[in-house]
Structure formats: structure tokens, C-alpha cells
C-alpha positions in Angstrom: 20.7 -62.4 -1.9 18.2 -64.3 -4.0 19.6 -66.6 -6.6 18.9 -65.7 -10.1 17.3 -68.3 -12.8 19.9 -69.8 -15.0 19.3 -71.6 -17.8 19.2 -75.4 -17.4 20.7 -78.2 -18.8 17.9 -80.7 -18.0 15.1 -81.1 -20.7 11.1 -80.6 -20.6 10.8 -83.1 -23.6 7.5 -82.8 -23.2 7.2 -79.1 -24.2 10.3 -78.9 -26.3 9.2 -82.4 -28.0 6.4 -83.8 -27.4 5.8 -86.5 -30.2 9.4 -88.0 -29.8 10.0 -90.9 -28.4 11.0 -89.6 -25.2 7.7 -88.1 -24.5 5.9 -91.2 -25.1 7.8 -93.2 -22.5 6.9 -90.3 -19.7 3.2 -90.5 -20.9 4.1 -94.1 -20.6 5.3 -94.0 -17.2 2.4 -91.9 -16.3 0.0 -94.8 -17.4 2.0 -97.4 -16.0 1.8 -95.5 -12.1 -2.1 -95.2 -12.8 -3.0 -98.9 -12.8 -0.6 -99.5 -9.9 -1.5 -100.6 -6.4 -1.1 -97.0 -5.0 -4.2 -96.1 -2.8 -6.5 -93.8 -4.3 -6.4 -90.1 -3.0 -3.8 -87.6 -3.4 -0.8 -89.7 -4.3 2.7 -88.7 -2.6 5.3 -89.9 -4.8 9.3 -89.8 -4.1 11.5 -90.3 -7.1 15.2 -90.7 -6.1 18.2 -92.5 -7.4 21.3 -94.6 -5.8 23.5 -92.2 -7.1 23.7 -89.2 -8.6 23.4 -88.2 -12.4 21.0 -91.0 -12.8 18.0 -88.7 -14.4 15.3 -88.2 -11.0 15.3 -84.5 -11.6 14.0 -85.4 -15.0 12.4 -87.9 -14.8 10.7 -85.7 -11.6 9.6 -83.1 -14.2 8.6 -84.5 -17.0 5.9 -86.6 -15.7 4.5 -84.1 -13.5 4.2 -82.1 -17.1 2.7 -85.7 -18.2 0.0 -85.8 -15.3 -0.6 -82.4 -15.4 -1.4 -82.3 -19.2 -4.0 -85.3 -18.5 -5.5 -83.1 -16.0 -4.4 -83.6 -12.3 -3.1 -81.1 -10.5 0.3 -81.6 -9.4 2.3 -80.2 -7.4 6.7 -80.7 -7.9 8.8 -80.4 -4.3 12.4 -79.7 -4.7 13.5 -81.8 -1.8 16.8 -81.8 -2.9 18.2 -80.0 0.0 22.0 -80.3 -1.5 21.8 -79.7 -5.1 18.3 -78.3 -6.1 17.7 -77.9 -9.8 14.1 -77.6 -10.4 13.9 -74.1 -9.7 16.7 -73.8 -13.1 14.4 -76.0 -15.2 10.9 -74.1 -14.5 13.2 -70.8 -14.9 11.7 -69.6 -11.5 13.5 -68.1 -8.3 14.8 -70.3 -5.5 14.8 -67.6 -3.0 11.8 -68.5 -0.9 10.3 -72.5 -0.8 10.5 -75.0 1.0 13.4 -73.9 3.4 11.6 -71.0 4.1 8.4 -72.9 4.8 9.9 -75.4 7.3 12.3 -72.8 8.9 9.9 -69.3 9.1 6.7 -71.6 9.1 5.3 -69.7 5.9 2.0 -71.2 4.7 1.8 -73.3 1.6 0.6 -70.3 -0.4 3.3 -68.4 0.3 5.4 -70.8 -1.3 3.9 -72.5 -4.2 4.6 -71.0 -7.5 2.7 -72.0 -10.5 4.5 -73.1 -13.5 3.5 -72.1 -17.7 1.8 -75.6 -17.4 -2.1 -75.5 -16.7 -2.2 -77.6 -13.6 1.6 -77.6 -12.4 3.2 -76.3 -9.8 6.3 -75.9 -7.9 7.8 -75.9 -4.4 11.5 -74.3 -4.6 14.2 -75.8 -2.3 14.7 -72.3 -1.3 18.2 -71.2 0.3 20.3 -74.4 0.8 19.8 -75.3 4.7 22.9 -76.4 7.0 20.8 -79.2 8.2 18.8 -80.6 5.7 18.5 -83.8 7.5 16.7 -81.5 10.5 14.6 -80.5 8.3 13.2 -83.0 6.3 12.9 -85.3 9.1 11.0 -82.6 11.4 7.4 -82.5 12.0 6.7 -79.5 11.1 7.7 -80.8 7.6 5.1 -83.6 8.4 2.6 -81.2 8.6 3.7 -79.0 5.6 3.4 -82.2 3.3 0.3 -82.9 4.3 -1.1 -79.5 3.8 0.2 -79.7 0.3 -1.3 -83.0 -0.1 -4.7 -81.8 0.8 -4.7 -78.9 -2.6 -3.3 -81.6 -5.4 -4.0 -84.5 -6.6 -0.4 -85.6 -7.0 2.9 -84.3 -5.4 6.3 -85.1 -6.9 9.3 -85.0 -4.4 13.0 -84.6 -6.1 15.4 -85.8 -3.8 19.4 -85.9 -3.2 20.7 -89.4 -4.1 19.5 -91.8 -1.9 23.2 -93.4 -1.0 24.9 -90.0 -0.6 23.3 -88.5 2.4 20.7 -89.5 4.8 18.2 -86.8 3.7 16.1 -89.2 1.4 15.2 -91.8 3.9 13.1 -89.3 6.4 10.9 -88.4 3.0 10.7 -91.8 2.4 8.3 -92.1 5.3 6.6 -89.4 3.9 5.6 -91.0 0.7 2.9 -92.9 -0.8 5.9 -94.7 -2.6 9.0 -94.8 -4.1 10.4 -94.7 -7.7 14.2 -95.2 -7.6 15.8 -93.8 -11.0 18.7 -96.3 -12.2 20.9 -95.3 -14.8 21.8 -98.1 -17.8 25.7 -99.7 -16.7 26.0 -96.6 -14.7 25.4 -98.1 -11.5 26.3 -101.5 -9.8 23.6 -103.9 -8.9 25.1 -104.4 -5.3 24.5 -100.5 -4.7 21.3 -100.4 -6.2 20.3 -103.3 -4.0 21.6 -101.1 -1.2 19.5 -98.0 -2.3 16.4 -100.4 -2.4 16.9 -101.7 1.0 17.5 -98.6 2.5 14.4 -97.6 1.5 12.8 -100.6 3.0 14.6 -99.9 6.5 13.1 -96.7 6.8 9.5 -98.3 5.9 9.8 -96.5 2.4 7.1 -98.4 -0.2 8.8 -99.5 -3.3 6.9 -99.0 -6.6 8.7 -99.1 -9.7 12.5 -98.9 -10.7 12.7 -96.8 -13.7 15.7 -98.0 -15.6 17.1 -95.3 -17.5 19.1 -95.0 -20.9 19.4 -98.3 -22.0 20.4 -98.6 -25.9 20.3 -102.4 -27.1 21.3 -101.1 -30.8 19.2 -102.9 -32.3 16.5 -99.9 -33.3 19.0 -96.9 -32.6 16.6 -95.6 -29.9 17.1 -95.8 -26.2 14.6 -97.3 -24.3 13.3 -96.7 -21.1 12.0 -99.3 -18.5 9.7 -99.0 -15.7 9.9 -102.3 -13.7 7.0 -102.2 -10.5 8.0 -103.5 -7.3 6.8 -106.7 -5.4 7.8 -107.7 -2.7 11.8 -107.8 -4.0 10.9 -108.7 -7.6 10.2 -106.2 -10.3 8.3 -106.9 -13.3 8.4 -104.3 -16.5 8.2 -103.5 -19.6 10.1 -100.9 -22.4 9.1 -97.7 -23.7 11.0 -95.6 -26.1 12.7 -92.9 -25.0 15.5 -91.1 -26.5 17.2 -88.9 -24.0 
């Protein structure tokens, strides 16, 4: 039975928004990942977190509605094999997607849905796999990413936490890189430290930490960072955001 849409609790700040604060640090973020060292091309980008409830699946959305609206064509990939949400957030059906793709070997078309955004679209998780693991490690989810790849000039992948099941790391050798989502005194360094070097064991390329949610009271706004990766360092700077 397909799943309904249900309203969502996440937020398109961009749309509901867009000259707060909060829209200005994804536009921000956008910027900040187009003067990086990615190669140039389509760009295959996986945003994950240590934990969950750190903001990915936002932070996933809104700047595909941030490139999009400066004219790329992106594509968003619920990879989130455990708890998808994007399907919620777009408002769109979760009944056939990427599950369906990997499992029936349905063509890209057949699975892409286009969003209200000019320029944005969206793979579903589809039904929720018993082996997610199988399937995002197989290669004939190799071959569906690179399909995708070849029709948009960006692709977004949401994934479960990166600490909670081993999922993330075979998309991690998927990617062109990796943003790693890390909530404000939500998270301890040592784990974070561990979500960054499991990504580096499974030859993942670290690009940014996006620190999330940090208020330092002295403005009444909540900022968020975006710190780029070298080599174990990260160097960033602040954007306003309010959510």
C-alpha cells in the first residue's frame, strides 16, 4: 500500500522565508561549496550527520532549493533507507524511488519526480528495504548514481546518520564529497571525530562541517558555520541563520 504524504515538520525556509536570516546562510552555504575544491562537472554531494536530529535532511533541502533557484539543476536522493523524510517535505508519494529502482531495475525516469521548484527534483526512498546496506552498497546502485549524475548538474544524497548504521559509508564512495551536519552542544567532539574518520576509512572526501544552531547571545540570532575540510583541519566562517 503506498504511503500517503503527511505534512512535515522540517522547513523550506527558502520558500516559506526567504529574506530571513536563515535563507541567507543556505544561499551562503551554496556560495561557500561553489569556490571549493570540488572538480568541476556534475557534483555528487552526501550530507550526513554523526547522529541523528542534527538538521541533514534540512540542510539537504534547502540548498538544493538554493542551487536550484540560481539555476542548476539538481536532483535530491532520499538515501535514507531507515527514516526517509524528503518525500514528507516536498509533499510527494514515497511509494516508488529509489528502492524500487535498485530492486526492479526501473530507469531513472521512472523514478524522478519533479518538485514546485523550477530545476528541483526528487528521488523518493521508496518502501523501506530490509537490507539497505545491500543496496546501497550494490552495483547496480553504482550504476543508477551515475545515470542520475549524467541529467543534473548537482545531486544531493540524504543519508541515515553516519554512526547509527553502516548504510552511509558505501555512499560515501559514491560521492564527490562529504558535508557532515553537526549540531551546536548536541554532539561530542570524540563522536564527531569518529563520524569524520569513518568517512575517511571508506575513502569518503571530506568538504565542509556545517555546524548547526549555534546561538552566542550576543545578537539574538543563531548562526550557522560552514567550516571546509583540509586534510584534518577545517577553516570557516558564520552566517546567520535562525532555525
Amino acid at each position: 500500500m503506498l504511503k500517503k504524504p503527511q505534512p512535515s515538520p522540517l522547513t523550506l525556509i527558502l520558500e516559506t522565508d526567504p529574506k530571513s536570516v536563515a535563507a541567507e546562510a543556505y544561499r551562503s552555504l551554496r556560495t561557500s561549496l561553489q569556490f571549493s575544491n570540488l572538480d568541476q562537472g556534475s557534483r555528487k554531494l552526501l550530507i550526513t550527520s554523526a547522529t541523528p536530529g542534527e538538521g541533514k535532511t534540512t540542510t539537504v533541502a534547502n540548498l538544493g532549493l538554493a542551487m536550484a533557484q540560481a539555476g542548476g539543476k539538481v536532483c535530491l536522493v532520499d538515501s535514507d533507507l531507515r527514516q526517509p523524510s524528503l518525500h514528507d517535505l516536498f509533499g510527494v508519494s514515497n511509494g516508488i524511488g529509489l528502492t524500487v529502482a535498485l530492486a526492479e531495475a526501473k530507469s531513472v525516469d521512472q523514478v524522478v519526480v519533479p518538485t514546485a521548484t523550477p530545476n528541483l527534483y526528487l528521488v523518493p526512498s521508496g518502501p523501506l528495504p530490509p537490507n539497505p546496506w545491500e543496496l546501497l552498497g550494490s552495483n547496480r546502485m553504482r550504476e543508477f548514481v551515475e545515470n542520475l549524475a549524467g541529467r543534473f548538474d548537482t545531486l544531493l544524497f540524504d543519508s541515515a546518520p553516519i554512526l547509527s548504521v553502516a548504510d552511509t559509508a558505501a555512499l560515501a564512495g559514491l560521492s564527490d564529497g562529504v558535508i557532515l551536519v553537526v549540531k551546536s552542544g548536541g554532539v561530542p567532539r570524540d563522536l564527531v571525530r569518529r563520524a569524520v574518520e569513518q568517512i575517511e576509512t571508506v575513502k569518503g572526501k571530506m568538504i565542509g562541517v556545517l555546524l548547526s544552531q549555534v546561538d552566542p547571545h550576543r545578537d539574538g540570532y543563531y548562526y550557522r558555520y560552514f567550516y571546509q575540510y583540509y586534510g584534518g583541519y577545517t577553516y570557516g566562517r558564520g552566517t546567520n541563520n535562525s532555525s
